[in-house]
Structures are given as structure tokens and as C-alpha cells.
N, CA and C atoms as an extended XYZ file, in Angstrom:
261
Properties=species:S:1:pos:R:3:atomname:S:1:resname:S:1:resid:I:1 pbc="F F F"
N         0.834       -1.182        0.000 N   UNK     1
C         0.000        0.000        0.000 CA  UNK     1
C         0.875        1.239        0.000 C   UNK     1
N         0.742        2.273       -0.458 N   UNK     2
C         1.105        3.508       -0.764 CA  UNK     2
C         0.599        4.380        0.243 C   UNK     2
N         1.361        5.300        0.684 N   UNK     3
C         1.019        6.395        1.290 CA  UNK     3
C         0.819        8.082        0.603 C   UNK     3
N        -1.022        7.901        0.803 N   UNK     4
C        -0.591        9.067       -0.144 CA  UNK     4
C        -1.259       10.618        0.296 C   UNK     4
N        -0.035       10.932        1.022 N   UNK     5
C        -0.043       12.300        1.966 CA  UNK     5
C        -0.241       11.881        3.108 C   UNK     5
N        -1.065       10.814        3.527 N   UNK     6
C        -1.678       10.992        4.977 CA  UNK     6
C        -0.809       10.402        6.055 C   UNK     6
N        -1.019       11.033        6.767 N   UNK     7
C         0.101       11.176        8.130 CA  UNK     7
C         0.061        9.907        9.156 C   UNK     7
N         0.647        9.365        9.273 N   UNK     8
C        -0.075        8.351       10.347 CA  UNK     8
C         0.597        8.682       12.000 C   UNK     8
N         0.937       10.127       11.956 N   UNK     9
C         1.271       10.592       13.586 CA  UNK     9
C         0.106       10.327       14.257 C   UNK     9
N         0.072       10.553       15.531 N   UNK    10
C        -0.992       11.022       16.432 CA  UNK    10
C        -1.600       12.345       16.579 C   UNK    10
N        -2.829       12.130       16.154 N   UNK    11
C        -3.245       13.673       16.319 CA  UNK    11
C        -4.380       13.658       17.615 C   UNK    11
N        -3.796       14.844       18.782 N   UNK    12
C        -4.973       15.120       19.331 CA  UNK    12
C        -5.260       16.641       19.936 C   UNK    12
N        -6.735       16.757       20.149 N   UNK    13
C        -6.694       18.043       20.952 CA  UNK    13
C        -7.415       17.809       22.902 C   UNK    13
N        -6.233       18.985       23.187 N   UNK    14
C        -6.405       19.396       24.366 CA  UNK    14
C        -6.532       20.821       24.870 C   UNK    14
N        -6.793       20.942       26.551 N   UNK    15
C        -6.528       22.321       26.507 CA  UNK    15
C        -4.940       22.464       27.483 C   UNK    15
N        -4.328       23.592       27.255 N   UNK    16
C        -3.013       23.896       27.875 CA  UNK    16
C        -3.492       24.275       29.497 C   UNK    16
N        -3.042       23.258       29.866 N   UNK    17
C        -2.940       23.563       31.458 CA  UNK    17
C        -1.767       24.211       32.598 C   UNK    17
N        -0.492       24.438       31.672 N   UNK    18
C         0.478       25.228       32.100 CA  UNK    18
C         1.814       25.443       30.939 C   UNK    18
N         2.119       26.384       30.888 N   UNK    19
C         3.128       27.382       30.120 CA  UNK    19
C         4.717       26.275       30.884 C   UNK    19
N         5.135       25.713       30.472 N   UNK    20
C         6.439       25.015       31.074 CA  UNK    20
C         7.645       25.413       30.920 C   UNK    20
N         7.675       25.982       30.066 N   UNK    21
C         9.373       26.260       29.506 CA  UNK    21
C         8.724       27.439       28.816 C   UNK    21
N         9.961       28.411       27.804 N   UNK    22
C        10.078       29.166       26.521 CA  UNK    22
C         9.148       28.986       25.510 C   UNK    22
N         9.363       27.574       25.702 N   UNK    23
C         8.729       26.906       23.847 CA  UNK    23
C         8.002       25.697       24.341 C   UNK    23
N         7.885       25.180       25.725 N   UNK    24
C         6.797       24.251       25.844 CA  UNK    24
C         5.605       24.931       26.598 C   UNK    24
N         4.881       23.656       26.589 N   UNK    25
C         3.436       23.897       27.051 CA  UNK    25
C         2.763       22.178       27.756 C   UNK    25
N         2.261       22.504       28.342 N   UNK    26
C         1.774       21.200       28.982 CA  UNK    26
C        -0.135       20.950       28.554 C   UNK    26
N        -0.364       20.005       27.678 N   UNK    27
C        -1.288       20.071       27.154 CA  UNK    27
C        -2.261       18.814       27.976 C   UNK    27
N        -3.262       18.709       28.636 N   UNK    28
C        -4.586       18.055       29.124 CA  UNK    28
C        -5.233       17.101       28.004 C   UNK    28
N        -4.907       16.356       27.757 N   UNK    29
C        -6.149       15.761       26.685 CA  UNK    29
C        -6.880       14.919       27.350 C   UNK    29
N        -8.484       14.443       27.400 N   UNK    30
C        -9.733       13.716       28.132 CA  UNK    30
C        -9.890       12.704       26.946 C   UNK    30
N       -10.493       11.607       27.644 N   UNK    31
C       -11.032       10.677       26.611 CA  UNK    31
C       -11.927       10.213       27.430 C   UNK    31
N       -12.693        9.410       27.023 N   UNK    32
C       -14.370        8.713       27.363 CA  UNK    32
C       -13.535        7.032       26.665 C   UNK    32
N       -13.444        6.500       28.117 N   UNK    33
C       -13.244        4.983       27.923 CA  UNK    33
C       -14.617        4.183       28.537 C   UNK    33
N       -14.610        3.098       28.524 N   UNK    34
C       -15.952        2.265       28.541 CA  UNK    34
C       -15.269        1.255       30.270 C   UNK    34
N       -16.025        1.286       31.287 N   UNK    35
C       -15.808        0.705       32.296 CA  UNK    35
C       -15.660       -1.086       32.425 C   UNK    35
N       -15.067       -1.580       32.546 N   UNK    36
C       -14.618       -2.920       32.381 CA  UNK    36
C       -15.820       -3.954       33.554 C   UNK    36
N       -15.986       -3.571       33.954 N   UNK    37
C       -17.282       -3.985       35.067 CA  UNK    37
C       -18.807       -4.014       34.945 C   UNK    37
N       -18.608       -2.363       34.895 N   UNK    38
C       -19.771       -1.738       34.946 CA  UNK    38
C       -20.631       -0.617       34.018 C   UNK    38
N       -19.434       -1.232       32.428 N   UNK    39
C       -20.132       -0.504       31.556 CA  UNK    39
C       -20.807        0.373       31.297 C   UNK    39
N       -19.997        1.520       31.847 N   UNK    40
C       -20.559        2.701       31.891 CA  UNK    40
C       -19.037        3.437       31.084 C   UNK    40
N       -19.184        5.161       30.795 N   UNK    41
C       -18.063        5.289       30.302 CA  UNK    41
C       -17.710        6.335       31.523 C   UNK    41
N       -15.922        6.477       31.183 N   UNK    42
C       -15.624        6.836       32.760 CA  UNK    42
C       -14.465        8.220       31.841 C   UNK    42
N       -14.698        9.637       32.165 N   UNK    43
C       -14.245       10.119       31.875 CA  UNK    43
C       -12.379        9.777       32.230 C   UNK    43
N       -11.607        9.868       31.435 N   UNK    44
C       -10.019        9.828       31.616 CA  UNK    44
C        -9.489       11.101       31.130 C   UNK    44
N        -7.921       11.296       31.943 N   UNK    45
C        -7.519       12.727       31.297 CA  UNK    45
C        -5.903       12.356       31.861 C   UNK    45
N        -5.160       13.069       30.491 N   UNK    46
C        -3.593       12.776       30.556 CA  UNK    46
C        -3.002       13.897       29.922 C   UNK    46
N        -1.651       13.939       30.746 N   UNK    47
C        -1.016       15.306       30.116 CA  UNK    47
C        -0.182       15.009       28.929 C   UNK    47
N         0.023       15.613       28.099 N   UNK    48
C         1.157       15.595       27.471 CA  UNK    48
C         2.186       16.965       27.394 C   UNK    48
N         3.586       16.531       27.444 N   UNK    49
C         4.103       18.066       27.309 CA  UNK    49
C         4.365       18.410       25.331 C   UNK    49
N         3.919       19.206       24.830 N   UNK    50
C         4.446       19.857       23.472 CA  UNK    50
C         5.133       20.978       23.234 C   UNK    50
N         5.623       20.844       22.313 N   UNK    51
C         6.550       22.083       21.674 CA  UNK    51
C         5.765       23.265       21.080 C   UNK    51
N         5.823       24.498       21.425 N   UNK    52
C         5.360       25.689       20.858 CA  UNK    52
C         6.124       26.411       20.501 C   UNK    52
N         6.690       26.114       18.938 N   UNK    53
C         7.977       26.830       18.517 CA  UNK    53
C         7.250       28.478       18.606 C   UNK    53
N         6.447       29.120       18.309 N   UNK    54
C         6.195       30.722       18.249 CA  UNK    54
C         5.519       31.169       19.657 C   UNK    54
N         5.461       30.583       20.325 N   UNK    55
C         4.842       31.137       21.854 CA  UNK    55
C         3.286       31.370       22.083 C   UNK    55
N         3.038       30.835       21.116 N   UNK    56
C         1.173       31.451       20.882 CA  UNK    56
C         0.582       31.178       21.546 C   UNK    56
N         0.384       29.619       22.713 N   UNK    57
C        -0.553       29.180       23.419 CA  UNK    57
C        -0.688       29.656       24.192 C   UNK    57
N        -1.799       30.281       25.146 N   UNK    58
C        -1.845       30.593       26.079 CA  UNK    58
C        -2.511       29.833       27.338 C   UNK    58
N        -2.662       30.016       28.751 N   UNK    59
C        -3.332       28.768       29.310 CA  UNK    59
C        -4.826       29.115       29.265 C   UNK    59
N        -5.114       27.501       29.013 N   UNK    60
C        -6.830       27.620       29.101 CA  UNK    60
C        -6.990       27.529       27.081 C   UNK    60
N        -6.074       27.677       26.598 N   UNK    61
C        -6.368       27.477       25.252 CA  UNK    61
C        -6.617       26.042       24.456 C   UNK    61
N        -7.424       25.675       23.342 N   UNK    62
C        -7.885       24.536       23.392 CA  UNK    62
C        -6.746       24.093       21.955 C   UNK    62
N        -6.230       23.311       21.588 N   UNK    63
C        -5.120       22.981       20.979 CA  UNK    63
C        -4.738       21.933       20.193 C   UNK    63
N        -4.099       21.908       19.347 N   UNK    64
C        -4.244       20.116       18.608 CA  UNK    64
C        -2.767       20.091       18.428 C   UNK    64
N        -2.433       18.753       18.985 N   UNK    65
C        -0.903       18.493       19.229 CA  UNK    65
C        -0.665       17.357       17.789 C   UNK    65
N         0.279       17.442       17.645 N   UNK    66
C         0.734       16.462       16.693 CA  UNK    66
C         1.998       15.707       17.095 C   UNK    66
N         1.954       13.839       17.175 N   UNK    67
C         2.873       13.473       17.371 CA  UNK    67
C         4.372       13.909       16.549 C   UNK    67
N         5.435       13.631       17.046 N   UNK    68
C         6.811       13.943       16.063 CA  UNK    68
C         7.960       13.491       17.374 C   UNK    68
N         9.011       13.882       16.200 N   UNK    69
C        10.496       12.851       16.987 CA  UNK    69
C        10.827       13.269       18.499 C   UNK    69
N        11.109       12.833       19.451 N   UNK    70
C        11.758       13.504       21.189 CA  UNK    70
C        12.733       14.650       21.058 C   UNK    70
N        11.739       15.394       21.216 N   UNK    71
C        12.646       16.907       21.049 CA  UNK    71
C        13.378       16.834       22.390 C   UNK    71
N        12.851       16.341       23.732 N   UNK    72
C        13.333       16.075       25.019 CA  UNK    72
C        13.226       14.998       26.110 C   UNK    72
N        13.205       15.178       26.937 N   UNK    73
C        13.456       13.752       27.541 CA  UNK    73
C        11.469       13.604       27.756 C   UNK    73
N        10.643       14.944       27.573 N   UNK    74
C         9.651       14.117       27.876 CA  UNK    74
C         8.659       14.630       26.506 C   UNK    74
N         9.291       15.635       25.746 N   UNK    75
C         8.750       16.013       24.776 CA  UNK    75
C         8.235       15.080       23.372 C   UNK    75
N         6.958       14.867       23.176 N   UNK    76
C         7.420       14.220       22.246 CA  UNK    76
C         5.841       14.260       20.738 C   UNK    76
N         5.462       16.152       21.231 N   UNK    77
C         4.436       16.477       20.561 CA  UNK    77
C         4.951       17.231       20.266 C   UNK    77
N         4.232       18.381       18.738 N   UNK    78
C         3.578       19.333       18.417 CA  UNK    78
C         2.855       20.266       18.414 C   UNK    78
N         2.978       21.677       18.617 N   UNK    79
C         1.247       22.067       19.190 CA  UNK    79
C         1.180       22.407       17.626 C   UNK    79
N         0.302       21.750       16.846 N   UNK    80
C         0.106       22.357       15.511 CA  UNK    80
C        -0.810       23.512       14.920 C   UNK    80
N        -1.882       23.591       15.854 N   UNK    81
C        -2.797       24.922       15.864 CA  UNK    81
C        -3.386       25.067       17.059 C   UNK    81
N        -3.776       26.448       17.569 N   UNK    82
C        -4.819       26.659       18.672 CA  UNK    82
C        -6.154       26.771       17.821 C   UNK    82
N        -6.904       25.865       18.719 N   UNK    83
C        -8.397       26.017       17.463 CA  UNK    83
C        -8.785       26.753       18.418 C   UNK    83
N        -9.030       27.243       19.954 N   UNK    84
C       -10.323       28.032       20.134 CA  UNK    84
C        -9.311       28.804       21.941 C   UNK    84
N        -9.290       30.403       21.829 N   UNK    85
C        -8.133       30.785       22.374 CA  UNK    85
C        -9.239       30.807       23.723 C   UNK    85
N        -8.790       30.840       25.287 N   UNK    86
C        -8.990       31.024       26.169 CA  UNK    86
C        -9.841       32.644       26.205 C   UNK    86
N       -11.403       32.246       27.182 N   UNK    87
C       -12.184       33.832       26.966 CA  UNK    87
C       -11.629       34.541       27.761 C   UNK    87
């Protein structure tokens, strides 16, 4: 099979829950998993830290990270756009 354009990184969005560094950002992402018991779904939530090469994010901003290579020992996203900025 051929690849044609499409990316097979990880793409997700979160919101920035703290400014970490210069150029990072610590991003929140939630997911809705399904309860192993009691089949219900159980909200989950995990940080990731990303790279913000231009400084744009601000906290509380909602964000879409893109996987890419270990920029650092824990870095190992993208912030590729802010879709919706903090009111």
C-alpha cells in the first residue's frame, strides 16, 4: 500500500494547562473509555508536554498536538494549531 499524503502521527486536541518552559506547554487531553465492570463510560484525562515553537498558546487554550520525533526527555508532541483561544 502507498502512502498518499496521509500522516499516520498522532493527532490530538487538548486544553493547555500550564506554560512550562520558553517553547513548551503542557497540554490536558480527556477521553471517554468504557468501564470494564460496569459498563458505563468513565471520563479519563492525561497530560502531554508539546513544543510551541512561536509562543502562541496561552493557558486555558484549546489545541491540537501532533505526534513527532523527542525533542526532550519528555517532549514528544507538536502544538500544531490553537483552534479556540482562552475567553
Amino acid at each position: 500500500m502507498e502512502n498518499r499524503g496521509e500522516s499516520r502521527k498522532t493527532v490530538k486536541v487538548g486544553t493547555v494547562v500550564s506554560l512550562a518552559g520558553a517553547k513548551s506547554v503542557v497540554v490536558q487531553v480527556e477521553s471517554m473509555v468504557m468501564h470494564p465492570l460496569y459498563h458505563r463510560f468513565v471520563k479519563r484525562s492525561r497530560k502531554f508536554m508539546a513544543h510551541d515553537e512561536n509562543g502562541e498558546c496561552g493557558l486555558g487554550d484549546k489545541v491540537q498536538i501532533v505526534e513527532c520525533r523527542p525533542l526532550s526527555r519528555r517532549k514528544r508532541f507538536r502544538v500544531q494549531r490553537v483552534i479556540e483561544r482562552a475567553k
